[in-house]
C-alpha positions in Angstrom: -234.3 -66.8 -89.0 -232.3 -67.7 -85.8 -233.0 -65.3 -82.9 -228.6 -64.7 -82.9 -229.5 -63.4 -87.0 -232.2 -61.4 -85.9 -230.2 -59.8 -83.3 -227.1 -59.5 -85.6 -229.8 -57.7 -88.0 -230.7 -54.9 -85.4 -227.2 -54.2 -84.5 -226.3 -53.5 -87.9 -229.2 -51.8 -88.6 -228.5 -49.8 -85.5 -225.1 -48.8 -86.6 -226.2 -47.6 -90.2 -229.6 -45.1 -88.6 -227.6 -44.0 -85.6 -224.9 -42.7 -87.3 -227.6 -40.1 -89.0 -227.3 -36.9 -86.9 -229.9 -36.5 -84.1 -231.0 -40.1 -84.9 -232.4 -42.3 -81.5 -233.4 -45.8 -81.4 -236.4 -47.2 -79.2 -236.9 -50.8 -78.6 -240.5 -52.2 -78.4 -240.4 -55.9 -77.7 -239.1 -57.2 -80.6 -239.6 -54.4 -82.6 -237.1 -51.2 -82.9 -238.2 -47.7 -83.8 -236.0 -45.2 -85.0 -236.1 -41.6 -84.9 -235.1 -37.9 -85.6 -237.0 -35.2 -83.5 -239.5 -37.2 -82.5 -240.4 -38.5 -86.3 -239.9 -42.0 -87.2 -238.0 -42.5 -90.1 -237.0 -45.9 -89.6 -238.4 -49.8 -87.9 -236.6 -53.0 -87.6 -240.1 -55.5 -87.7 -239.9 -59.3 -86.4 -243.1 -60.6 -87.1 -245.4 -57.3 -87.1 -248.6 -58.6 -86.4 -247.9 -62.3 -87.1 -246.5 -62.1 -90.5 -243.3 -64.1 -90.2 -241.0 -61.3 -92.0 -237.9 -60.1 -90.1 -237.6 -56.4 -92.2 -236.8 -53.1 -92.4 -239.7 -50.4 -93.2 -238.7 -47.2 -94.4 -240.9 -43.9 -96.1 -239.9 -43.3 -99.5 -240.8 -40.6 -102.3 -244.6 -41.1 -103.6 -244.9 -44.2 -105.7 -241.5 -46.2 -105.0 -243.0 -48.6 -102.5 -245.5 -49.6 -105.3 -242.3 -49.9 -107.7 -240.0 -51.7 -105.4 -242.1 -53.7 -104.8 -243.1 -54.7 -108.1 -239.3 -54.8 -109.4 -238.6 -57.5 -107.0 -241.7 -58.9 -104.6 -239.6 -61.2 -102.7 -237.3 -58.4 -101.1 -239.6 -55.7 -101.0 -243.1 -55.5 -99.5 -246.5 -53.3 -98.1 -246.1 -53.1 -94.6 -249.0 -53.0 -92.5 -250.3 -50.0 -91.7 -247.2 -47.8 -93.0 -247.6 -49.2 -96.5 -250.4 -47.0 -97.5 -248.7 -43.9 -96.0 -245.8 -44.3 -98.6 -243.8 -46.4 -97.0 -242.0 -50.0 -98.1 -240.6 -53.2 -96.3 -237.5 -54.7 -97.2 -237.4 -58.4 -95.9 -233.6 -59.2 -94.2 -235.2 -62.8 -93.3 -234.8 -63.6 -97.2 -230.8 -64.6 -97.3 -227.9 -62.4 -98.1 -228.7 -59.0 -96.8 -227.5 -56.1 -99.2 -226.5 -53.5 -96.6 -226.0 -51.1 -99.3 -229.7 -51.3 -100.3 -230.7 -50.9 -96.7 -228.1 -48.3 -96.4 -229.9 -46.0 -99.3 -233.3 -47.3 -98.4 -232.8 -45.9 -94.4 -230.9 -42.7 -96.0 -233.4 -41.5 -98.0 -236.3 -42.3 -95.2 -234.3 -39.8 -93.1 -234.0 -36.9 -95.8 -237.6 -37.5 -96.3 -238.2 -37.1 -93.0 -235.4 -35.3 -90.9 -235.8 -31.4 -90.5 -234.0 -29.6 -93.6 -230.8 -28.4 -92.0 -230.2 -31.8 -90.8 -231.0 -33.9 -93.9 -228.7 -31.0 -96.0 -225.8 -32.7 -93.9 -225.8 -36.5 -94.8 -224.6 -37.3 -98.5 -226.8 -37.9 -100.7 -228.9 -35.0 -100.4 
């Protein structure tokens, strides 16, 4: 992936968590955290620990990583580190990103993780 696609890639991403209430972004390098009240819910990755993938890694309900991931390995994958906490990868290095998928994938992260009140307030919930 061209370094222009990779930043096209956070910007969008950007645009879809920020617009969560209370949401904050914080680069690292080339890596992008974001959060609400001090909890991640959220991280743009470009080659965490020298794996190549250009993803987004998000916490989802008990068991879905291990069934995205299954349903379609290529997209979806363990993330180091975060994989084993419940959370999955979703690889935007692997063609034609579905923002829609990465829409609901970063959505449901924040419910998960956003205080009540403020999770009650985004659709979906």
């Amino acid at each position: 992936m061209k370094p222009e696609q990779r930043a096209a890639c956070l910007r969008r991403l950007t645009e879809i968590c920020l617009a969560f209430p209370d949401a904050t972004r914080e680069v690292t390098g080339r890596h992008a955290g974001f959060h609400v009240h001090g909890k991640t819910f959220a991280y743009f990755v470009d080659d965490h620990h020298g794996d190549g993938i250009v993803g987004v890694c998000a916490k989802v309900v008990a068991g879905k990583n291990a069934a995205l991931i299954a349903s379609d390995a290529q997209r979806y994958y363990k993330p180091a580190y975060l994989g084993p906490r419940g959370w999955v990868g979703l690889r935007l290095d692997g063609g034609t990103i579905d923002w829609d998928d990465v829409t609901e994938l970063v959505s449901e992260s924040y419910r998960l993780i956003a205080p009540k009140a403020l999770s009650a307030r985004i659709q979906g919930s």
